[in-house]
C-alpha positions as CSV (number, residue, x, y, z in Angstrom):
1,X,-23.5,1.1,18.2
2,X,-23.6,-2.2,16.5
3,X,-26.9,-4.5,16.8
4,X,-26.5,-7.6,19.4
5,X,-27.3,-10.4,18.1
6,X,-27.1,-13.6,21.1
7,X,-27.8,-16.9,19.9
8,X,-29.0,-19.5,22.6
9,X,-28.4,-23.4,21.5
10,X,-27.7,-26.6,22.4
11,X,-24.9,-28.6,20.5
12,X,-27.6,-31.6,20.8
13,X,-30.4,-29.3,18.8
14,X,-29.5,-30.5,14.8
15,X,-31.8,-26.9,14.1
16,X,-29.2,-25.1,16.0
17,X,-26.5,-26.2,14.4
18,X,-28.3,-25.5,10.9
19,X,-28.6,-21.5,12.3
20,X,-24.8,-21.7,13.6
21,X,-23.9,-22.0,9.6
22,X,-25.4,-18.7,8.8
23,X,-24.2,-16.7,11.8
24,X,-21.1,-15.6,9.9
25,X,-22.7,-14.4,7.1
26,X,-24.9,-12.7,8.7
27,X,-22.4,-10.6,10.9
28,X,-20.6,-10.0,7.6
29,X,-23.8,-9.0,5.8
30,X,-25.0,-6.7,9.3
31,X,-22.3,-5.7,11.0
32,X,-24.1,-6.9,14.5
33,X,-22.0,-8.2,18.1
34,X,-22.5,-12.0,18.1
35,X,-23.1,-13.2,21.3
36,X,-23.2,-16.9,21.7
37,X,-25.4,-18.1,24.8
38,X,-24.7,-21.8,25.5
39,X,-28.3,-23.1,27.2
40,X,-29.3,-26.8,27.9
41,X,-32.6,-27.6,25.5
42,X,-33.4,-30.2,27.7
43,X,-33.8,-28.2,30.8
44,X,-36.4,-26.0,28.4
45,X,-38.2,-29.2,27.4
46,X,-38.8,-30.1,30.8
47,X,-40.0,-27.0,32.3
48,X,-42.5,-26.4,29.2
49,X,-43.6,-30.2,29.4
50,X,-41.9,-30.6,25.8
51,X,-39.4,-33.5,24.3
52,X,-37.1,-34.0,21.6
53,X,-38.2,-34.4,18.0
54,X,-36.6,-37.4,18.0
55,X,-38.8,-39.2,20.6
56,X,-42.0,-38.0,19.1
57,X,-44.1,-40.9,19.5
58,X,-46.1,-40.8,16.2
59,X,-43.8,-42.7,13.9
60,X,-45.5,-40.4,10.7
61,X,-44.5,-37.2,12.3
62,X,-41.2,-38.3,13.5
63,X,-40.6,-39.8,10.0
64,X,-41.9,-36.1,8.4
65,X,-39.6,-34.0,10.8
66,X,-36.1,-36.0,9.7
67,X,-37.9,-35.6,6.4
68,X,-37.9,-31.4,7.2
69,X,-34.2,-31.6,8.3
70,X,-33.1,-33.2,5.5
71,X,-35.0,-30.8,3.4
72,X,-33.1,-27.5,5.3
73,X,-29.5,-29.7,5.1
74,X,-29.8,-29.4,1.2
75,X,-31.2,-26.5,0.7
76,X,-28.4,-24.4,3.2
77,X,-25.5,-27.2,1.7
78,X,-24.2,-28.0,4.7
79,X,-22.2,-31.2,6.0
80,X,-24.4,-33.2,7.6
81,X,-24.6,-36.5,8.8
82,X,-27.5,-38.0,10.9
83,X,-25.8,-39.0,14.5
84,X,-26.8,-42.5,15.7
85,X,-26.1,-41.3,19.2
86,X,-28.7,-38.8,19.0
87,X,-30.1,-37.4,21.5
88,X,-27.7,-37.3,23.9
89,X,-27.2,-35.6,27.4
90,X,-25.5,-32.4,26.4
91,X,-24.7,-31.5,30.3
92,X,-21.5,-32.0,30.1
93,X,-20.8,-30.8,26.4
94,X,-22.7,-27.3,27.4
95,X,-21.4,-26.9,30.7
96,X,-17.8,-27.3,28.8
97,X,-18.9,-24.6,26.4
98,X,-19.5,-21.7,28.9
99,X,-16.2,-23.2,30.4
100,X,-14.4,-22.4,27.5
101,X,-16.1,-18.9,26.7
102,X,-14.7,-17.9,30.6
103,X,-11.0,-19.6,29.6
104,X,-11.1,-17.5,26.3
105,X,-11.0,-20.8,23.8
106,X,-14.5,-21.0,22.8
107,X,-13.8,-20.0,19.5
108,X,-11.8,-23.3,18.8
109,X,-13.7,-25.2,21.2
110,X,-17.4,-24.3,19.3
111,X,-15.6,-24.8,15.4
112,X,-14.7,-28.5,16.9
113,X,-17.8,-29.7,18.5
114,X,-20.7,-28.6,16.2
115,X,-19.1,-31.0,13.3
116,X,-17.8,-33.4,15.4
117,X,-21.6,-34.2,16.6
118,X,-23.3,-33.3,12.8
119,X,-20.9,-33.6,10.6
120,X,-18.9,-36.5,11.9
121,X,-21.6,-38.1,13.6
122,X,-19.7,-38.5,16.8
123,X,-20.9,-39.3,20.4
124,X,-20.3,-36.5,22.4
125,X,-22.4,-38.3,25.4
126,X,-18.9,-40.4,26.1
127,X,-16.3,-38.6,27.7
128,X,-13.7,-40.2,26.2
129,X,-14.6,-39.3,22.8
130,X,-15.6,-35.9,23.5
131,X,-12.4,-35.5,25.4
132,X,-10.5,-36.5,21.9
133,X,-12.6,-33.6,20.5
134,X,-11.6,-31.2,22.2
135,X,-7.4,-32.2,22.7
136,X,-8.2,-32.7,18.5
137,X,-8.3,-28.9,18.5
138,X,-5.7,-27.9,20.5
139,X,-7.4,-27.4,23.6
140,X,-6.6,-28.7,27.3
141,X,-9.7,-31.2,27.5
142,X,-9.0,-32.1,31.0
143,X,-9.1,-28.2,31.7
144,X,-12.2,-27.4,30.1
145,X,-13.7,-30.5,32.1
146,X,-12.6,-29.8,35.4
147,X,-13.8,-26.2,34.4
148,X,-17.0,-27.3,33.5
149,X,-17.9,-28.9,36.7
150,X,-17.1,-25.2,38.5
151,X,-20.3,-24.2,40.5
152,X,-20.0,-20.4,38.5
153,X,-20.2,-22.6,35.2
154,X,-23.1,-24.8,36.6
155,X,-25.0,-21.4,37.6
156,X,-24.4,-19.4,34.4
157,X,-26.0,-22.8,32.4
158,X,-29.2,-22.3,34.2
């Protein structure tokens, strides 16, 4: 019996999408299940009275966490770009994810969206764009969105 390993994120959470880069290498290096847990950061901000990084009011500490992330963006040498659009409501994008985990194309759908919003810098907030995304990769955008607005995808993000 392998070790079970489920990673909760938001594709709106740059931190996230810093651990998403060493998932593989740590299956590889463990052997463990992966089990990826699509959950709206937003929705945990509220209900602990929390906000984003990003709208921290003290312009020193804001300035010193982009000064952090850049920090863990060289040191784990991955693509990243700071995206202008940030933060965005990731609603739709997450509700889209557990749709594509229950049509069986998250693995395409997840190696499209993390870079398009990090590494490309792209705003997944507009649905046009993120709709490009997703057809970029081979998968049935309209689909995925009509999928993610099922009440059995709305429950299983909360």
């Amino acid at each position: 019996m392998s070790t079970r390993l489920e990673f909760f994120y938001d594709y709106g959470s740059p931190y996230s999408y810093l651990a998403d880069s060493r998932l593989p290498a740590l299956r590889e290096r463990t052997g463990c299940e992966l089990v990826y847990r699509p959950m709206l950061l937003g929705g945990v901000f509220k209900a602990t009275g929390n906000q984003s990084p990003a709208l921290e009011s003290v312009e020193p500490k804001r300035r010193n966490g982009g000064n952090v992330l850049r920090r863990w963006v060289e040191h784990l040498g991955i693509e990243f770009q700071p995206n202008p659009f940030f933060p965005i409501n990731t609603l739709p994008v997450m509700r889209a994810a557990h749709a594509a985990q229950r049509a069986g194309v998250f693995e395409a759908f997840h190696r499209a969206v993390y870079p398009a919003f990090w590494a490309q810098a792209q705003n997944l907030g507009d649905a046009e764009i993120f709709s490009g995304i997703l057809r970029g990769a081979g998968l049935d955008a309209k689909e995925l969105i009509e999928g993610a607005a099922d009440p059995e995808v709305k429950s299983a993000l909360r």
